[in-house]
N, C-alpha and C positions, 0 to 999 in steps of 0.2 A: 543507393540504398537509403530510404528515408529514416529516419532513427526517432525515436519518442522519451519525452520522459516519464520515469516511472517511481514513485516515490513509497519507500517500503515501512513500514512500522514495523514488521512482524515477523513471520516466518519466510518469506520471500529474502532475507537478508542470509539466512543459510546457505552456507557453499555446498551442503550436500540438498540439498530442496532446490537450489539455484542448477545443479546437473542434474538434475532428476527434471527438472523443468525446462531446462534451456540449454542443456548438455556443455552445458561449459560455468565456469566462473565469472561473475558480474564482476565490474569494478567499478564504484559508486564513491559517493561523497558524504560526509554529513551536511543535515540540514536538519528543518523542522518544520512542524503546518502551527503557524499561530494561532488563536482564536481557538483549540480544539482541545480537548482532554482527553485520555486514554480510556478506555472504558473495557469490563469485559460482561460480554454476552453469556447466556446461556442455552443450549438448544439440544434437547434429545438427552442431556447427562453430558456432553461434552462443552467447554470453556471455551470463547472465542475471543482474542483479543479485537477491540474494534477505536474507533473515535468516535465521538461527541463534540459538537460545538458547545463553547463554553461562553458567558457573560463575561469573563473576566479577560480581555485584550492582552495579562500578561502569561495565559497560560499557553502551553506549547507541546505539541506531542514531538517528538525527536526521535528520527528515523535515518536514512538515506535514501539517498535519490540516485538514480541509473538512468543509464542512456542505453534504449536498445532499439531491437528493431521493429517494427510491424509486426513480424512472423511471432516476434516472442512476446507481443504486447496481446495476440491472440491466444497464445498459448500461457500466458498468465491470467488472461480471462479465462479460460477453463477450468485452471486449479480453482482460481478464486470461486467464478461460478459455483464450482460442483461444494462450497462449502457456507455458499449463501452472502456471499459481496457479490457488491455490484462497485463500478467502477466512475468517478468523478474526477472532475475537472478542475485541480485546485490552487491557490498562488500560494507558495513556500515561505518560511522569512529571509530569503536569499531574493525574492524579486520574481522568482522562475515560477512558471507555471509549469506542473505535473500531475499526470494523472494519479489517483489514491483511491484503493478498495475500502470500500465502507459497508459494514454488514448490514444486508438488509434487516426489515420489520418482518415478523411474523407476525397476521394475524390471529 
């Protein structure tokens, strides 16, 4: 079984969003994506938490990072998908690289 990382800022960190999702309980670590600022979106009347790359090297969004598998890295691109992230490639302040949902642009 190949296993992926996955790095949450947001609602993904929820044990009941994490069954609803992945029918089980995650257990992750903390970490953080350097270079990036918290940001929240707007879209339709509903609030999106999202990131921003930031100018300033010392700001930091702080999350956790999971280890799962393929199956549920598909099935976190669904939730994510159907709520407008897409999915990126990013290095952590730990060294690790993990994937991170980042809301798309509407134009």
């Amino acid at each position: 079984m190949n296993s992926v990382l996955l790095f949450s800022y947001g609602t993904l960190q929820y044990k009941d969003l994490q069954f609803a999702t992945f029918d089980r309980e995650l257990i992750g670590r903390k970490d953080s994506l350097p270079g990036y600022v918290r940001a929240i979106t707007e879209s339709g009347g509903v609030l999106y938490y999202n990131i921003a790359p930031s100018s300033d090297p010392d700001d930091a969004v702080s999350g956790t990072v999971f280890e799962i598998t393929e199956q549920e890295l598909a099935a976190a691109d669904k939730y994510e998908r159907d709520r407008g992230y897409s999915r990126v490639f990013l290095t952590l302040r730990s060294g690790i690289q993990a994937w991170v949902y980042q809301r798309m642009a509407f134009a």
